[in-house]
C-alpha positions in Angstrom: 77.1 84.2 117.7 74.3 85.7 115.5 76.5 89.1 115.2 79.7 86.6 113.8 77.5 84.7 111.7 75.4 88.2 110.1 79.3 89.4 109.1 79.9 86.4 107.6 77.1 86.5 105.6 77.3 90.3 105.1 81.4 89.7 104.0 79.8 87.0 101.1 77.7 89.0 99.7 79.6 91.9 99.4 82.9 89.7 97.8 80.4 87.6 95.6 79.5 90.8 94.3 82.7 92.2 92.6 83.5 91.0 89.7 86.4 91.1 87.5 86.3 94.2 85.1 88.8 95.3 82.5 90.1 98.8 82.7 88.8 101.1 79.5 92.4 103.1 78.9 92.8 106.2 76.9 96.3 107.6 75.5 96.2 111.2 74.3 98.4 114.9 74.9 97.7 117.4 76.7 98.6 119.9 73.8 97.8 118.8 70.1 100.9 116.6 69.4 103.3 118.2 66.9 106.7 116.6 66.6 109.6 118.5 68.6 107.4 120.6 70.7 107.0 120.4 74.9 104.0 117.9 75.8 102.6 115.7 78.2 101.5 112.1 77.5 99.0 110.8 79.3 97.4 107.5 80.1 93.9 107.3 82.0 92.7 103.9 83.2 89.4 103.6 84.3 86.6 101.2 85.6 88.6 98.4 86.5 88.0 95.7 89.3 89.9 94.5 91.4 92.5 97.7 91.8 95.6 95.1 91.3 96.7 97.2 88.2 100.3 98.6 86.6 101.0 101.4 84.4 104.3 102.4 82.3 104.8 105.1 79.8 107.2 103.8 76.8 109.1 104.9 74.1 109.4 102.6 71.7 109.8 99.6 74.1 111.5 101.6 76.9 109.9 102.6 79.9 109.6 106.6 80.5 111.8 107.4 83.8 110.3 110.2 84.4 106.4 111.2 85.6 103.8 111.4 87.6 100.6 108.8 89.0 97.2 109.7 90.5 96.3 107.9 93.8 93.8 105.3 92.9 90.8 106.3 93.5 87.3 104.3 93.1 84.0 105.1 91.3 80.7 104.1 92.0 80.0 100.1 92.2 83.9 100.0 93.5 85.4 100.5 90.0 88.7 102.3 90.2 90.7 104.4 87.8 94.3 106.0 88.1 96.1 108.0 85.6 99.8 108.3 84.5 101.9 111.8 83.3 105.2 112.4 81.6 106.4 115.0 80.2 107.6 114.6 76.7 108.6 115.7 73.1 107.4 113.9 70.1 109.6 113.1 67.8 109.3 111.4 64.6 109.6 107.9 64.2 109.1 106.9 67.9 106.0 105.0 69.5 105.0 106.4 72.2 102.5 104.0 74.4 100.6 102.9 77.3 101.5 99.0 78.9 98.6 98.2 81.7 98.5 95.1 83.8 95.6 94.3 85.1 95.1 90.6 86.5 98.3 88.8 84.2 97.2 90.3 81.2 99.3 93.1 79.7 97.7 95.2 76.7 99.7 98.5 75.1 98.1 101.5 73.9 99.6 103.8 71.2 99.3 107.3 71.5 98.5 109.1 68.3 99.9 112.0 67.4 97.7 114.9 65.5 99.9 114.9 62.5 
């Protein structure tokens, strides 16, 4: 009974302890971005809590078919972070962007090109 009741107590603590954290999301190329030339857009998502997250790559308001995501994987204090890939090439006059949701709430990102 004293083993049941030191889990419970030991399941708590650990629970009361995470708390809900926002990722931190960064947008950027892999190459300099220069319109009508082979890149890669890529969105990072970091040091969020709890790991109940989506990512899409858009253009303009249309999801990217095509690319690649990391496992998720955690940092220290149980924060996790997860990155998504697509190949692409910039053209002008499209928005390029990030859409995360993380616990109901839905933020975009724009990617900047170096123009």
């Amino acid at each position: 009974m004293k083993l049941f009741f030191y889990l419970v107590v030991c399941i708590f603590s650990i629970c009361s302890q995470a708390k809900v954290s926002l990722p931190k999301v960064q947008v950027y190329s892999y190459s300099p971005g220069e319109f009508g030339k082979n890149n890669t857009l890529i969105c990072r998502v970091s040091g969020f809590h709890p790991p109940d997250i989506s990512i899409d790559l858009l253009v303009d308001e249309d999801k990217m078919t095509e690319g690649k995501q990391s496992d998720l994987a955690f940092e220290q204090g149980w924060m996790f972070h997860l990155m998504k890939s697509a190949h692409f090439i910039p053209q002008m006059g499209k928005k390029y962007s990030c859409r995360v949701k993380h616990m109901q709430k839905t933020q975009t990102f724009v990617w900047e090109p170096d123009m």
